[in-house]
N, C-alpha and C positions, 0 to 999 in steps of 0.2 A: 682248273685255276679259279680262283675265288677276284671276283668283281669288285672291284673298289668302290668304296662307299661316297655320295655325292662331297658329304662332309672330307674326306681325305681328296678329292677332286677340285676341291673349290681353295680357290687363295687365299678369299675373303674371309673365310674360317680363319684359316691360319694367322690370320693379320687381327681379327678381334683379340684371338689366344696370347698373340703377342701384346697388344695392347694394355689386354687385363693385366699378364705378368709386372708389365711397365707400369700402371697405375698402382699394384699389390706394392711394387720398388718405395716408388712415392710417396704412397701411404705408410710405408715400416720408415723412411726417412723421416719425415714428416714428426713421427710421433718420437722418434729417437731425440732429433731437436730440439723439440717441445722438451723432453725430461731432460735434458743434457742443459738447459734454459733457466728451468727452473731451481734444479740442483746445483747452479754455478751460482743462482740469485739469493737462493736460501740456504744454502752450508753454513754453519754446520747445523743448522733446526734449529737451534737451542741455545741459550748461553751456554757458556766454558765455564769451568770451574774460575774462582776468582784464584789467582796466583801469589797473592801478598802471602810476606812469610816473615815471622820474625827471624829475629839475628840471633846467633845461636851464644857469640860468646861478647856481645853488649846489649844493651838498651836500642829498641830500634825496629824496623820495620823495614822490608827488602820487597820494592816494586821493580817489575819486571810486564811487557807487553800482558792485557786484558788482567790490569790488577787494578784497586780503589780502594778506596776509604774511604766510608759517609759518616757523616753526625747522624744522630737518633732523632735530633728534633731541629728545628732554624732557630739562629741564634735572632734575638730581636734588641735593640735600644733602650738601655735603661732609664733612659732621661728622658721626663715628660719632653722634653725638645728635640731637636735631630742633631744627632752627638758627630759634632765636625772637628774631634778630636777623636785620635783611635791610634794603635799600633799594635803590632805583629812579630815575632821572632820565631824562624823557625832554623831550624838544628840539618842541614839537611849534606849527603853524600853523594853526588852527580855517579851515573855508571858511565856515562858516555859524553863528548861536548861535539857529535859527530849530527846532530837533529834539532830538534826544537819539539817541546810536548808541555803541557803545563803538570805544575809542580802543586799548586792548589787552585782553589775558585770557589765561588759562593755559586749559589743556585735562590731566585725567590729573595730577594734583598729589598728592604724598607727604602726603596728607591725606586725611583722609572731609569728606563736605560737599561744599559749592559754591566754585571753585576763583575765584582773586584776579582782579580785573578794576578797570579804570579805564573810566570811562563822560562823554560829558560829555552834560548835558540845557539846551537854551538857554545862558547864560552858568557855569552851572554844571558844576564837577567832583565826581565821585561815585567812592567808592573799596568794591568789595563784598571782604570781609573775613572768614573762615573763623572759628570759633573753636570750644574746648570748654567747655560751663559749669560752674558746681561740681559737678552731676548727673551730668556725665560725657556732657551729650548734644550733637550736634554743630549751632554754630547760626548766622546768620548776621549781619554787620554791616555796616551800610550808613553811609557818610561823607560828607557833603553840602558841598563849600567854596562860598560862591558868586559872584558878581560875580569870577570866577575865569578869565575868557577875554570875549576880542573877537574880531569879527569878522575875517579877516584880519592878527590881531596876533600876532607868536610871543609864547611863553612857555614858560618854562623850570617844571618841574612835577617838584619830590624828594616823593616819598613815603620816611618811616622810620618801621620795623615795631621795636619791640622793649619791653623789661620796661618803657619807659618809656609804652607805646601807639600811637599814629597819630598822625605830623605830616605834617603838608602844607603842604610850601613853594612860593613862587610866586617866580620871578625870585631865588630866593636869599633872601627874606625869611620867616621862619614866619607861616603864614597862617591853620592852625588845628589844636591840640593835640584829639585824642578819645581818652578813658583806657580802658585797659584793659579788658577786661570778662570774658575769661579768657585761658586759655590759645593761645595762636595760633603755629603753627609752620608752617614750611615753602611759606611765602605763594609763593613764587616760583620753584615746581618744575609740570613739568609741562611740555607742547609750548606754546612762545611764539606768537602770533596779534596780530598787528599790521593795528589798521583795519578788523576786525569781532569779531566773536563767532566762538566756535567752533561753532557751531551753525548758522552763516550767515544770510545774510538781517539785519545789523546793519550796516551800510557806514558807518563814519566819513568826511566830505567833510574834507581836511585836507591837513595836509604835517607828515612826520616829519621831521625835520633830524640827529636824533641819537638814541640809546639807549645806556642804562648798567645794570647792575645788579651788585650790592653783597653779598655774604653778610654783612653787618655792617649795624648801626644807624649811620649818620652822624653828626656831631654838626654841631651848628648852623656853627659854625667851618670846621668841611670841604664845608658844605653850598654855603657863601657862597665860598667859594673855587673850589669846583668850577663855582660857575655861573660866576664870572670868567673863568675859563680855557678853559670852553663858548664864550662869547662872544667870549674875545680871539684864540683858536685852534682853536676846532673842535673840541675835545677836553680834556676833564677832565686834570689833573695825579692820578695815580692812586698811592698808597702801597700796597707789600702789607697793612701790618698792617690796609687797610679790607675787603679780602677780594675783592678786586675777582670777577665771576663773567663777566661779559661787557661786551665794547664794543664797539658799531657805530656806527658814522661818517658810511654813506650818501655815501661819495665813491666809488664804483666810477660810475656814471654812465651805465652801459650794462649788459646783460648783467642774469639772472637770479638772480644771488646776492649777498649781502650779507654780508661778511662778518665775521666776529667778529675782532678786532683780538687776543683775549686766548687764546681756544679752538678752533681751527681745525677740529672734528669741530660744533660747533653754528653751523655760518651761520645764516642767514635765506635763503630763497628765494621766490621769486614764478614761480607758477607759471602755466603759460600760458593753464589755465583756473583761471574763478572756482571755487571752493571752500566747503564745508561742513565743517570738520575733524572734527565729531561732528555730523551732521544729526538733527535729533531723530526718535522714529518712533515716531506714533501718542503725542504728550506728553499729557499731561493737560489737562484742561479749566482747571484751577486754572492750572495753567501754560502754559498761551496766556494766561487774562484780562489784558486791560491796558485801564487808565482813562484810554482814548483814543476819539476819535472814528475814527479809522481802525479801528480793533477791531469798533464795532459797525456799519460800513459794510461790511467783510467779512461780517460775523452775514449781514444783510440782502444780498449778495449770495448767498451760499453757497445761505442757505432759497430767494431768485428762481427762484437757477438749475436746482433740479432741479421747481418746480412746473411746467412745462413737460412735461417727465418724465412725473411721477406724471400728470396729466389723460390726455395722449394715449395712454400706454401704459394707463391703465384701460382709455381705451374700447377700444385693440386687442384686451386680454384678454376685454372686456366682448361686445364687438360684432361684430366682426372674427373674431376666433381664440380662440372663445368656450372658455373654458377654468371649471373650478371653484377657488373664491376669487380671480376677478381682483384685488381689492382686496388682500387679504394679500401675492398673487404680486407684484403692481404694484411694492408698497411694501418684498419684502423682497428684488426684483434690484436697485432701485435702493440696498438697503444693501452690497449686493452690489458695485454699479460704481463708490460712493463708495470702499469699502474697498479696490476695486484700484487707483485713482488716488489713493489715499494712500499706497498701500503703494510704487508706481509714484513717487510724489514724493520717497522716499528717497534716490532716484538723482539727483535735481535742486536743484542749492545755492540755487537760485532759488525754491524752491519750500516750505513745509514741509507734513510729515504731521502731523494732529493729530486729536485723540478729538473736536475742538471742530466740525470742521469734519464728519466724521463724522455726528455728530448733527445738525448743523443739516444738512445735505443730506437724508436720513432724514425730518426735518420738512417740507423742502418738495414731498418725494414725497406725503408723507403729504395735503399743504394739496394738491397736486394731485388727488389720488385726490377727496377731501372735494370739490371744485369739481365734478369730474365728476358727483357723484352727488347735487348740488342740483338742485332741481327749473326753476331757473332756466336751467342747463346743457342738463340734457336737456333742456328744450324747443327749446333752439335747435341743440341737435343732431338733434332731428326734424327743424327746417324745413328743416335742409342734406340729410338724406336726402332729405325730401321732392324738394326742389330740384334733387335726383341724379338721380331716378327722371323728373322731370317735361322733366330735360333731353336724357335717356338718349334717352326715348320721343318729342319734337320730334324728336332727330336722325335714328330710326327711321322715325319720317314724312316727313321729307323725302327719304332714301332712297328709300323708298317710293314717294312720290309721282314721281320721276324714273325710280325703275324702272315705274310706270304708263307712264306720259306715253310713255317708248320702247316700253312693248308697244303701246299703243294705234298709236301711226304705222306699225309695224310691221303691225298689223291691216288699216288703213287702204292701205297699201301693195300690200298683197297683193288686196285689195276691187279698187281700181284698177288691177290687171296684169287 
C-alpha cells in the first residue's frame, strides 16, 4: 500500500488550493468587467458613417438619426456695425412630431451667449435667441409657435429678427409676433449646422427642401411673396436691397456639397462621417439636466453599470490582492476609468462627456463597494469559498484515490509474479 503524502494529509493544502482557484474566479471576473466597461463606454470606436441622403425624385436632403450638414466656413456680419436686422427661410419636411431635435444652429457667432437655433418639440417650433439686457448681461430667449408642423407635411418657416422683434411666419402667414426684450445682433453668424446641434447627438428625422438667409428684416409683403415663388419655382425672387446673405437650393442630387447659389466660398457639405461640430467635454451637471424620462433612464444606467465594478474589484483588493484601503482604492480607480471614458468620448459624435455621468458612475462604485461590505454579502461570499475549498479537496480525492487503486494492482502484481 503506498503512504499518503503529507500534502494530501494536511487541510490546509486543500484550503490555499481552494483559495487560489477563488482568487483566479476574481481575477477572470474582474477583468471581464473592466472590458465589458469600457466597450459599453466606447462603442462603436469610431464615428458612423454620416446618414444624410438626397431625395431621389425632388430637390432636398433626407436626415435620419447620426445625420448633419455643415458650412465650409462661419458666416460673419457685413456691416461695419452689429447687424440687428437678419432673417431666415427654410423649406423644411418634419419625419415625425413624436420628439424634439433641432432642425438648425449656428456654432461660434459674432456674439457672447448662446448662439441662434431652430428646434422643433412634437408639433411645435422653438426659436433660441441671444440678447443683452439693460445690465449689460448676456441672456437668453426662448420662442415657442405651436401647432406649427405635421407629420410628414412641408412647411415653409420665415423667421425676422429686427427693432421690431421676432416673427414667425408659417406658409407665408405671420403666426406669432415676440417683442423685444433687448438688444440682439448678429443672430446668424457663426458655422451653419443643418439637422443637429453642434454638439451632436440632436438628429433631426426630416427633409430640408430649401434654405435662405437675409442680413435684413423682411417685411410681411416680401415674406408672402417669397413663399410664392419658394413654392412656384424652387427658389425665392431675391432683391439686393433685402441683403440677401445665402441661398441653397438642394438640387445638386448627388455628391457632398451643397452649394450656395449667392457666395461660392460658404457651401454646405455633408461629410462622410457623422459629426459633432463642438462636442461638449466633461459639461455641467446643469447642462445635461433634461426633464425627460430618457435622462433619468441614463442616471439609472450609468450608477447599474459601474456597481458591478465597485463589489468585485473590493473583494480583489479585499481578499485576493490584499492591499491597504481597498475600499478608497476601489472607489477612486473606478473615478479614474470613468474619467478616461469621458475624456475618450470627446472623440466620438455619438457619444457625449459629461460631469453628470462622471458622478453618477462614481456612485455606483461607491453602492458596489457598500454591497460587498454588508454582512449579507460576505456571508455568501464565505459559503462560495467555502464551496472552493470543499471542491478543490473532492477533486484531490479522487486523484487520489485512482492513484491508490493503481499502486495497490501494481502491489498485487508484483505479490503474484
Amino acid at each position: 500500500m503506498r503512504a499518503l503524502s503529507s500534502r494530501e494529509h494536511n487541510p490546509s493544502n486543500r484550503q490555499q488550493e481552494g483559495s487560489a482557484a477563488y482568487g483566479r474566479l476574481i481575477e477572470i471576473l474582474c477583468l471581464c468587467i473592466l472590458g465589458i466597461m469600457l466597450v459599453a463606454g466606447l462603442w462603436p470606436f469610431c464615428a458612423p458613417r454620416n446618414r444624410v441622403k438626397w431625395l431621389e425624385n425632388k430637390d432636398g436632403v433626407q436626415f435620419i438619426p447620426n445625420s448633419g450638414v455643415r458650412s465650409t466656413a462661419a458666416f460673419h456680419s457685413k456691416s461695419p456695425k452689429d447687424n440687428t436686422s437678419e432673417g431666415i427661410e427654410i423649406w423644411l419636411v418634419p419625419s415625425s412630431i413624436r420628439s424634439g431635435n433641432t432642425i438648425l444652429s449656428f456654432d461660434g457667432s459674432d456674439h457672447p451667449g448662446a448662439a441662434f437655433l431652430l428646434r422643433q418639440y412634437k408639433d411645435e417650433l422653438i426659436v433660441r435667441q441671444q440678447y443683452i439686457d439693460s445690465h449689460g448681461a448676456s441672456q437668453v430667449e426662448w420662442s415657442a409657435v405651436g401647432n406649427a408642423v405635421r407629420e410628414a407635411s412641408p412647411v415653409f418657416v420665415t423667421i425676422t429678427l429686427g427693432e421690431q422683434g421676432t416673427s414667425i411666419y408659417l406658409n407665408g402667414v405671420l403666426s406669432e409676433t415676440f417683442a423685444k426684450r433687448g438688444t440682439s445682433a448678429n443672430n446668424l453668424t457663426g458655422y451653419l449646422v443643418l439637422g443637429d446641434a453642434p454638439q451632436g447627438r440632436d438628429s433631426w428625422p426630416g427633409q430640408i427642401l430649401g434654405l435662405a438667409m437675409y442680413g435684413s428684416q423682411l417685411t410681411p409683403s416680401q415674406v408672402a411673396e417669397h413663399y410664392a415663388s419658394w413654392t412656384r419655382n424652387q427658389q425665392p425672387v431675391i432683391r439686393k436691397d433685402e441683403a440677401p446673405v445665402a441661398l441653397y437650393m438642394f438640387n445638386e442630387h448627388k455628391g457632398n456639397v451643397v452649394r450656395n447659389q449667392l457666395d461660392s466660398t460658404n457651401n454646405l457639405i455633408i461629410p462622410d462621417r457623422y459629426f459633432a461640430l463642438h462636442p461638449p467635454f466633461l459639461s455641467s451637471v446643469l447642462g445635461d439636466y433634461q426633464p425627460t424620462w430618457g435622462y433619468w433612464q441614463d442616471i439609472g444606467v450609468n450608477i447599474a453599470g459601474f456597481i458591478p465594478y465597485g463589489f468585485f474589484f473590493a473583494i480583489l483588493w479585499s481578499e485576493v490582492r490584499s492591499i491597504k484601503h481597498p475600499a478608497a482604492t476601489t472607489i477612486s480607480i473606478g473615478l479614474l476609468i470613468s474619467l478616461t471614458i469621458e475624456v475618450l468620448q470627446v472623440f466620438l459624435p455619438t457619444r457625449s462627456s459629461g460631469c453628470t455621468d462622471l458622478i453618477t458612475n462614481t456612485l455606483g462604485t461607491a453602492i458596489g463597494v457598500i454591497i460587498h461590505h454588508s454582512r449579507l454579502a460576505q456571508n455568501l461570499l464565505t459559503k462560495v469559498r467555502q464551496q472552493f475549498c470543499m471542491s478543490v479537496g473532492s477533486t484531490t480525492g479522487v486523484h487520489r484515490g485512482v492513484g491508490n487503486a493503481s499502486s495497490d494492482s501494481e502491489e498485487q502484481a508484483s505479490m503474484s509474479a
